[in-house]
CHARMM internal coordinates of N, CA and C (Angstrom, degrees):
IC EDIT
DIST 1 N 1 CA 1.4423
DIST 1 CA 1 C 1.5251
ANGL 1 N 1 CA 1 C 110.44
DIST 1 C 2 N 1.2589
ANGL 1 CA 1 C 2 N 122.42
DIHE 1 N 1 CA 1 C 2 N -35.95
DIST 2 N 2 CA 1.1383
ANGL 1 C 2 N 2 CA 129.62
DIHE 1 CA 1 C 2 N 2 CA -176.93
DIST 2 CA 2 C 1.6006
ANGL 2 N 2 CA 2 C 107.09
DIHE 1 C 2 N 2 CA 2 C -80.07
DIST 2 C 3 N 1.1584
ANGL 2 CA 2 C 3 N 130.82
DIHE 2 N 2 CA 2 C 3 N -33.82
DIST 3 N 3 CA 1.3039
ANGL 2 C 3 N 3 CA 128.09
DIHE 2 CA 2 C 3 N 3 CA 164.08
DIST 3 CA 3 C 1.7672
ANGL 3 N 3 CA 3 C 124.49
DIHE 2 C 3 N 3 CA 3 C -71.12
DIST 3 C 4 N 1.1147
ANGL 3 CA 3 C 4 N 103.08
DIHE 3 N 3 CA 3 C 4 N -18.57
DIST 4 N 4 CA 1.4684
ANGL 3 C 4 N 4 CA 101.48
DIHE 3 CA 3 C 4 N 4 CA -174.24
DIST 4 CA 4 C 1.2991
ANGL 4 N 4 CA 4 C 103.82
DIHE 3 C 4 N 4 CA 4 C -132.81
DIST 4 C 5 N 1.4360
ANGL 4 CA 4 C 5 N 145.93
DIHE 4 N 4 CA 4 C 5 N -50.06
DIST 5 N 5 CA 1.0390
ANGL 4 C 5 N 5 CA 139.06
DIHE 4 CA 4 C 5 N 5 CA -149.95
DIST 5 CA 5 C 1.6610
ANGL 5 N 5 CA 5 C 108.68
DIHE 4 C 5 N 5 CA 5 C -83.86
DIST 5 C 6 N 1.7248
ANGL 5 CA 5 C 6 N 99.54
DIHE 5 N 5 CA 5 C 6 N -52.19
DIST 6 N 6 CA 1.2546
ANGL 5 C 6 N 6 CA 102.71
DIHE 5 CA 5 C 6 N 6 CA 166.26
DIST 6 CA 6 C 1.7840
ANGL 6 N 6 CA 6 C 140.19
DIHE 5 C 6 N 6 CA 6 C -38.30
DIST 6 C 7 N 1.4551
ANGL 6 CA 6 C 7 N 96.14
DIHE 6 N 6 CA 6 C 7 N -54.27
DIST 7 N 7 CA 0.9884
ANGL 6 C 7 N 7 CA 118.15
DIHE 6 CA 6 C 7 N 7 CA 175.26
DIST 7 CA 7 C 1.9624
ANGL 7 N 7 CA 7 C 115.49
DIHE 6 C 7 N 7 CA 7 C -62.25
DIST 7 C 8 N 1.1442
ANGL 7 CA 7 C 8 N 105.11
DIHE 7 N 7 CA 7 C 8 N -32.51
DIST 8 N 8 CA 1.6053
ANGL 7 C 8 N 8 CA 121.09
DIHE 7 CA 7 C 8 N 8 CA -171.24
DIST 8 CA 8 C 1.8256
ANGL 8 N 8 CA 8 C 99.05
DIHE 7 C 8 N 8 CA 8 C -70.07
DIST 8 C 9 N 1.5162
ANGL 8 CA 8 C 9 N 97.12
DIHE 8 N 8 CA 8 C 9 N -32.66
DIST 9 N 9 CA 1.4028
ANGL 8 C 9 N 9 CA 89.27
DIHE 8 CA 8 C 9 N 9 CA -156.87
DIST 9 CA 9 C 1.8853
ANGL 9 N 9 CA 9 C 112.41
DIHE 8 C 9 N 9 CA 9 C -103.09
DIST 9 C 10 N 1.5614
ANGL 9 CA 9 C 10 N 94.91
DIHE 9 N 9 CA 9 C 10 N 11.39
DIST 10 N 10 CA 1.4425
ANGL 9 C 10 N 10 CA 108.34
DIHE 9 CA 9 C 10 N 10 CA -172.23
DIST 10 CA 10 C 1.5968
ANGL 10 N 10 CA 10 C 131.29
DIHE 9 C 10 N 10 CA 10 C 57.42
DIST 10 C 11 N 1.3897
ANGL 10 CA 10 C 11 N 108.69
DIHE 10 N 10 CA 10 C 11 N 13.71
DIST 11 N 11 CA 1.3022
ANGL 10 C 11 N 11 CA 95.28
DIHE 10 CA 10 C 11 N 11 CA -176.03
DIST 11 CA 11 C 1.6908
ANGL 11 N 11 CA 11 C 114.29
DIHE 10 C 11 N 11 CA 11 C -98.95
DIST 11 C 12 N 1.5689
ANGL 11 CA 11 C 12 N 89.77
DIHE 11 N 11 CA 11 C 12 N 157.20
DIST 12 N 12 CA 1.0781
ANGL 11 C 12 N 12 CA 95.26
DIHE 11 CA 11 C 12 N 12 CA -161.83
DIST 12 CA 12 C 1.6155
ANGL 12 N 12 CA 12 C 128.16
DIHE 11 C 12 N 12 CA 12 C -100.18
DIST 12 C 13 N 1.5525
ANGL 12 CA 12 C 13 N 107.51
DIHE 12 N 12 CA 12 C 13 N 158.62
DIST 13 N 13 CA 1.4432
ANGL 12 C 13 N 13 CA 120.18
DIHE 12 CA 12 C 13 N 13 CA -155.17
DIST 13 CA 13 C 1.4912
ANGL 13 N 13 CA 13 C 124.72
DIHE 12 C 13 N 13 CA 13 C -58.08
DIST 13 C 14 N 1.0730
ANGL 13 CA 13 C 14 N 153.68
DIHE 13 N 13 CA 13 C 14 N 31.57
DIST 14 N 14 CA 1.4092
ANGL 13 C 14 N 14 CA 129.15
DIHE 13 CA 13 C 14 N 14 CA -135.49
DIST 14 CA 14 C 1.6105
ANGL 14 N 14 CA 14 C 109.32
DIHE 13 C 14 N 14 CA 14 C -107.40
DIST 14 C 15 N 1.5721
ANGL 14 CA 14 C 15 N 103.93
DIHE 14 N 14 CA 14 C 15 N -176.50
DIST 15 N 15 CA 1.3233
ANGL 14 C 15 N 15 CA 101.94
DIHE 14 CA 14 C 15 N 15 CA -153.14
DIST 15 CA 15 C 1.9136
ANGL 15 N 15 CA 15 C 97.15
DIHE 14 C 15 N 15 CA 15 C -94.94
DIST 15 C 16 N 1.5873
ANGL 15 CA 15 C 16 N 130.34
DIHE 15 N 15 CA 15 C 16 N 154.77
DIST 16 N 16 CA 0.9730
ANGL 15 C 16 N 16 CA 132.79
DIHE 15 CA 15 C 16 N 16 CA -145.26
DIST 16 CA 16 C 1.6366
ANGL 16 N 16 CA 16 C 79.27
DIHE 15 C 16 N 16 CA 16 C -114.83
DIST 16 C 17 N 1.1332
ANGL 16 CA 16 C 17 N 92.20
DIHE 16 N 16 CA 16 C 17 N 129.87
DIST 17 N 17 CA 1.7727
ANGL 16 C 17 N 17 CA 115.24
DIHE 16 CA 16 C 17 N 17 CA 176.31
DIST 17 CA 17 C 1.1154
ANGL 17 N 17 CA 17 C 126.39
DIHE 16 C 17 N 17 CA 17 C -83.43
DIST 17 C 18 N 1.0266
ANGL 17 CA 17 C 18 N 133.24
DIHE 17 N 17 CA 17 C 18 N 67.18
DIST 18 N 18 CA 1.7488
ANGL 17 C 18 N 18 CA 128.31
DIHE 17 CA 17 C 18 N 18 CA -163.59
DIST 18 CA 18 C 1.8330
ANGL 18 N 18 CA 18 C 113.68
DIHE 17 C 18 N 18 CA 18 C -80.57
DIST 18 C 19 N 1.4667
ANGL 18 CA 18 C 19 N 83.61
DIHE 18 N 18 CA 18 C 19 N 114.25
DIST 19 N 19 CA 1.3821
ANGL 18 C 19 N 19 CA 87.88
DIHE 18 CA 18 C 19 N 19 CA -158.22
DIST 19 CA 19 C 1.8433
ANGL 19 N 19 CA 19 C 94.45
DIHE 18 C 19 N 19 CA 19 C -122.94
DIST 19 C 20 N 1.2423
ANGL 19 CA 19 C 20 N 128.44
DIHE 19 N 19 CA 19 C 20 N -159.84
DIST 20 N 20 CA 1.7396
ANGL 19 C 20 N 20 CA 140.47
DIHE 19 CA 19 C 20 N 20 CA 168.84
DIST 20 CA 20 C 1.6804
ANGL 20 N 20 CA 20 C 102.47
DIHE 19 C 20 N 20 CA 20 C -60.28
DIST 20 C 21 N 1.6999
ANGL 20 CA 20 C 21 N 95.62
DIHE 20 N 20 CA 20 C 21 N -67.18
DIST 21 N 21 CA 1.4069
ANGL 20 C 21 N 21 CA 97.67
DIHE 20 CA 20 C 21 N 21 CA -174.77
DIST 21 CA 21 C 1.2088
ANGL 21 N 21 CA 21 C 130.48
DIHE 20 C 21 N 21 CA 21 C -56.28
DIST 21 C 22 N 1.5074
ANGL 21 CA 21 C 22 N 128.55
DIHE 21 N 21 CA 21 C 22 N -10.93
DIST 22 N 22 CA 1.1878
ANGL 21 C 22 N 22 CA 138.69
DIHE 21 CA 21 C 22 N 22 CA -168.36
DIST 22 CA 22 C 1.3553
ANGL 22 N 22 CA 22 C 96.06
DIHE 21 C 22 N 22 CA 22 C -105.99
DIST 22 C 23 N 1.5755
ANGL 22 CA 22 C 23 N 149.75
DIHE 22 N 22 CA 22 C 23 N -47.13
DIST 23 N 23 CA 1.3415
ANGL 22 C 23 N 23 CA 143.76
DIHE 22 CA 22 C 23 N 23 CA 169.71
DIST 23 CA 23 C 1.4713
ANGL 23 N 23 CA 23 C 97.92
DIHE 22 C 23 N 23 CA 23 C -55.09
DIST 23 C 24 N 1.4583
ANGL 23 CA 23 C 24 N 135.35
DIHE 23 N 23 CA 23 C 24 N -43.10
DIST 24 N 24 CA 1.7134
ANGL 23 C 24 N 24 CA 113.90
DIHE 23 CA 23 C 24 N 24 CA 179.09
DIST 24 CA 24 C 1.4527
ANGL 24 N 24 CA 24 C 108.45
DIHE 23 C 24 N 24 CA 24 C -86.00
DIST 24 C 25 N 1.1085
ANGL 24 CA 24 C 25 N 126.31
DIHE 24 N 24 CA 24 C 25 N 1.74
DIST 25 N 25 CA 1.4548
ANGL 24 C 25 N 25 CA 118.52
DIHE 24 CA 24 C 25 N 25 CA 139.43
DIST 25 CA 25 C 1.1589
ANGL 25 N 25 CA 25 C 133.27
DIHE 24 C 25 N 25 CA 25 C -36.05
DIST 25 C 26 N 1.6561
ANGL 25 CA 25 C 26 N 103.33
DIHE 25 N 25 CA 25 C 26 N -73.77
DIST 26 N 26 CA 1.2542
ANGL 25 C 26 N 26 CA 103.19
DIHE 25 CA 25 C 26 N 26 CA -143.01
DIST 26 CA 26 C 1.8485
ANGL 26 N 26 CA 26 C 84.73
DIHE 25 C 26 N 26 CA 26 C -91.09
DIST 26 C 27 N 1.4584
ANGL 26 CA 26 C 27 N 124.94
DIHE 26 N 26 CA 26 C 27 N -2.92
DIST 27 N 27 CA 1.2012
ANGL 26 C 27 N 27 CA 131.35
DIHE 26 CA 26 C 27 N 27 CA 177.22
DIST 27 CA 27 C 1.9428
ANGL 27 N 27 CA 27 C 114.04
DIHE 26 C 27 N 27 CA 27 C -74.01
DIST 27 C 28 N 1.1101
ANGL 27 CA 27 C 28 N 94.81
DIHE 27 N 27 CA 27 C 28 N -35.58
DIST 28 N 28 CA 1.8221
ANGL 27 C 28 N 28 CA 109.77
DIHE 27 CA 27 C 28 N 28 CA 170.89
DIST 28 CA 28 C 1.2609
ANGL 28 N 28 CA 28 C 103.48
DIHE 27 C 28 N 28 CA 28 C -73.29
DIST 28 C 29 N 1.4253
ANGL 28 CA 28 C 29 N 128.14
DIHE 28 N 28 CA 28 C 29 N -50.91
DIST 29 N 29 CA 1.3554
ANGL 28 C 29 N 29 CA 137.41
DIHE 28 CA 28 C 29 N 29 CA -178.57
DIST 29 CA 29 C 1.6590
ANGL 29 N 29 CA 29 C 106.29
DIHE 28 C 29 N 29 CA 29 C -46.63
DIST 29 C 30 N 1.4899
ANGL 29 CA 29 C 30 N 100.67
DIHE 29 N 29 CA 29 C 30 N -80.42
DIST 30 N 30 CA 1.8910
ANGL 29 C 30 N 30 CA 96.14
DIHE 29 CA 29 C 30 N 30 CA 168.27
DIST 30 CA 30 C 1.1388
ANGL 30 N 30 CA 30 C 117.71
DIHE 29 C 30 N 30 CA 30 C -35.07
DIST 30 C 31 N 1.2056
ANGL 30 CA 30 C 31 N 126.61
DIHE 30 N 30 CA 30 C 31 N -46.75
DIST 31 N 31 CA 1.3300
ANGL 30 C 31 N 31 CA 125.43
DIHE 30 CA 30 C 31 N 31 CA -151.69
DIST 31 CA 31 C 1.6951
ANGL 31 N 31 CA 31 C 109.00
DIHE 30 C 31 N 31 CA 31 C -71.53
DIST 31 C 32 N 1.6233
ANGL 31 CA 31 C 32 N 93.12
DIHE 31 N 31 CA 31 C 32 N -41.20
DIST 32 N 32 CA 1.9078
ANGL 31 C 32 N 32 CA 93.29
DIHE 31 CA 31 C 32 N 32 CA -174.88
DIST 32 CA 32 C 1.1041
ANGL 32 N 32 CA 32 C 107.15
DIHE 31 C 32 N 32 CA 32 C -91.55
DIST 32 C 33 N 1.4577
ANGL 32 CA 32 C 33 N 129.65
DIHE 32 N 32 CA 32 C 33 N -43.89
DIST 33 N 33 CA 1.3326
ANGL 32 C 33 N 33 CA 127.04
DIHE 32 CA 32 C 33 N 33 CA -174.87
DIST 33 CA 33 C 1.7234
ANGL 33 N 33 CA 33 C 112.37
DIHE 32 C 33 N 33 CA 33 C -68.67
DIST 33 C 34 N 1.4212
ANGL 33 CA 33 C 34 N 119.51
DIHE 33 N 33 CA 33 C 34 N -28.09
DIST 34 N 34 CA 1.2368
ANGL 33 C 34 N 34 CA 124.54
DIHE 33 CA 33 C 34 N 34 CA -178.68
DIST 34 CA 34 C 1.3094
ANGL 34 N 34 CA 34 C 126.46
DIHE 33 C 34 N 34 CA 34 C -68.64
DIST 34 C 35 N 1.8724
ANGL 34 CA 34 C 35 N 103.42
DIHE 34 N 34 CA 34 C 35 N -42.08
DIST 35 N 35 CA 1.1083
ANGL 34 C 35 N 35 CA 119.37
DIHE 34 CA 34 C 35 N 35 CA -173.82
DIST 35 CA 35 C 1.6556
ANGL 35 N 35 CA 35 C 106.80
DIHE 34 C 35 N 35 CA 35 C -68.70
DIST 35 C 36 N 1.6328
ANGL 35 CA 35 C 36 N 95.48
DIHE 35 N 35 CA 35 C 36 N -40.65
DIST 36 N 36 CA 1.8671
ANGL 35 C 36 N 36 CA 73.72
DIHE 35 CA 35 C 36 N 36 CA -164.62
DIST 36 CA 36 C 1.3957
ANGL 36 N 36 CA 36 C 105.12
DIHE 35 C 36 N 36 CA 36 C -108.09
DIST 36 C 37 N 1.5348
ANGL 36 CA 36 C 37 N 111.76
DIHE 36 N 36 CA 36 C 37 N 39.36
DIST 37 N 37 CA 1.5595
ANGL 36 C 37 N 37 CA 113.58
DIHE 36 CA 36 C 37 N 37 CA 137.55
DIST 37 CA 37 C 1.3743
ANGL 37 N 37 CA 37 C 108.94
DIHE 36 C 37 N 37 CA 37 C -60.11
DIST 37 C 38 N 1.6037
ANGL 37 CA 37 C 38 N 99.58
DIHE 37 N 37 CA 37 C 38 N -63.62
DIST 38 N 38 CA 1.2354
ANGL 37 C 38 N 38 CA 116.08
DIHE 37 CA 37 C 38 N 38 CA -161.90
DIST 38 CA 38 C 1.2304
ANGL 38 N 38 CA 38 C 106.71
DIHE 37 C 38 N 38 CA 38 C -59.41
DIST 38 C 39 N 0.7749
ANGL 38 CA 38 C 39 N 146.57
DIHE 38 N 38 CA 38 C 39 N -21.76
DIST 39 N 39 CA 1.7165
ANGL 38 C 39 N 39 CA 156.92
DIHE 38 CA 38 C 39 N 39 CA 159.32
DIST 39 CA 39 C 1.2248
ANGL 39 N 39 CA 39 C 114.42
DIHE 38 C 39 N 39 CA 39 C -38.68
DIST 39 C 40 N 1.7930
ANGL 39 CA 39 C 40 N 102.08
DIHE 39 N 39 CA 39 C 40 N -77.69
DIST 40 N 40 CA 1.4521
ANGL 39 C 40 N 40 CA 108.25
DIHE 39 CA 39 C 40 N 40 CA 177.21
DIST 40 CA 40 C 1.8498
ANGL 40 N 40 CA 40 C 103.71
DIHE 39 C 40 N 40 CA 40 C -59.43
DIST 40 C 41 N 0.7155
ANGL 40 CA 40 C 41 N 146.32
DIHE 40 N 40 CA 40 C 41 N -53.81
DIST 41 N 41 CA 1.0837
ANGL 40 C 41 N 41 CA 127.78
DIHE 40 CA 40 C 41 N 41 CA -157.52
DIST 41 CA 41 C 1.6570
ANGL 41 N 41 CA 41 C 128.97
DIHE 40 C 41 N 41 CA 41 C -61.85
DIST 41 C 42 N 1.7931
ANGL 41 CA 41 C 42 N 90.88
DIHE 41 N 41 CA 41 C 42 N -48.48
DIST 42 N 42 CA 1.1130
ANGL 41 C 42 N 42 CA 95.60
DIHE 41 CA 41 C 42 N 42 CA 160.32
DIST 42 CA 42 C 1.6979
ANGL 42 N 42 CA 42 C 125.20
DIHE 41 C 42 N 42 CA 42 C -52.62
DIST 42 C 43 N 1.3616
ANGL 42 CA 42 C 43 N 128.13
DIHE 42 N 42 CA 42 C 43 N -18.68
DIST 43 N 43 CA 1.5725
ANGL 42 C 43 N 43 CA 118.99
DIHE 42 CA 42 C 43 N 43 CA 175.31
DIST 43 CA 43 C 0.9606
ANGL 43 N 43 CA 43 C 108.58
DIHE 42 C 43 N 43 CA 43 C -76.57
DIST 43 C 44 N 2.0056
ANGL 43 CA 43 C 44 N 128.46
DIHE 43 N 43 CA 43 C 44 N -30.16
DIST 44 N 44 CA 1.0136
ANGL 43 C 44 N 44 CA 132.51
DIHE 43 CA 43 C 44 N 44 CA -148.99
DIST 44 CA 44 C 1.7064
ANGL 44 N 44 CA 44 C 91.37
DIHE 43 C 44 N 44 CA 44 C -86.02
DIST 44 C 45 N 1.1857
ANGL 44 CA 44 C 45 N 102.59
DIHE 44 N 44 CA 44 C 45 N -17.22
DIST 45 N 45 CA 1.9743
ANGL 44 C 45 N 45 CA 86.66
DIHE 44 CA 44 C 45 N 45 CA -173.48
DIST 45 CA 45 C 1.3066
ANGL 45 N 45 CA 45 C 85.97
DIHE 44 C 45 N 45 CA 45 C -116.12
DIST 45 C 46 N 1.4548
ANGL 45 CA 45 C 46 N 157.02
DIHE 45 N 45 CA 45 C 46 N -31.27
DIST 46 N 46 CA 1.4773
ANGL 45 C 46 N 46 CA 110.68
DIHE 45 CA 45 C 46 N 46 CA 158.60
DIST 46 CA 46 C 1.2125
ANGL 46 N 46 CA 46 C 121.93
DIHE 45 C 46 N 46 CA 46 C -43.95
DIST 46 C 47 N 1.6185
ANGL 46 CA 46 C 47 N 134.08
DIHE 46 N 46 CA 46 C 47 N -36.22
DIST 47 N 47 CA 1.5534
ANGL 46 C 47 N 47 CA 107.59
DIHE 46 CA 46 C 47 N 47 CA -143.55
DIST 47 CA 47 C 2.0439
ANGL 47 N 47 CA 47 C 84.87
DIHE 46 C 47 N 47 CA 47 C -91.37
DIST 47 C 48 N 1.2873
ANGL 47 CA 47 C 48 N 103.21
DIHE 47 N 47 CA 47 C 48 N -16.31
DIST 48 N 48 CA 1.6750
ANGL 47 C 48 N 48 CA 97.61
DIHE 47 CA 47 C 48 N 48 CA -174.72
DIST 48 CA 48 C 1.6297
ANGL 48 N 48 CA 48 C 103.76
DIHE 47 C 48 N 48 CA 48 C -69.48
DIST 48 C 49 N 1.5903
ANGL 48 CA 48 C 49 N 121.39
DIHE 48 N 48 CA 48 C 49 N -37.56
DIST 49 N 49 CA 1.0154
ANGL 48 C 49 N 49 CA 98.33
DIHE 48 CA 48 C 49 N 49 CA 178.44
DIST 49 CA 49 C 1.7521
ANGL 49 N 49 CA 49 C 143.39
DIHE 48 C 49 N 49 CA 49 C -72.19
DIST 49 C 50 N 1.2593
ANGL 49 CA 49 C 50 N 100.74
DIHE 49 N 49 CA 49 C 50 N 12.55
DIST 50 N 50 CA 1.1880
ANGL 49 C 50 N 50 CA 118.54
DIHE 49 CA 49 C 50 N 50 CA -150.18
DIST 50 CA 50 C 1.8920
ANGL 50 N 50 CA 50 C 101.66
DIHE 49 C 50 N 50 CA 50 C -107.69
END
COOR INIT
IC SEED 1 N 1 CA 1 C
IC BUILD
């Protein structure tokens, strides 16, 4: 992707700002998207084990 797609689509490179807002990003991000993996999954193998 980085060899072809990127390049195809011109956008451009810049440098990643690590700032507050970006650690409670990617901290909200885990948190919701992670959790309710872990959620679903976990129901999905209780109710299978059963």
């Amino acid at each position: 992707m980085n060899y072809v797609v990127v390049p195809l689509s011109l956008a451009a490179r810049g440098a990643i700002v690590w700032n507050t807002n970006t650690f409670l990003n990617i901290g909200a991000h885990l948190f919701c998207v992670g959790f309710s993996i872990v959620y679903r999954t976990h129901q999905a193998y209780k109710t299978q084990l059963r």
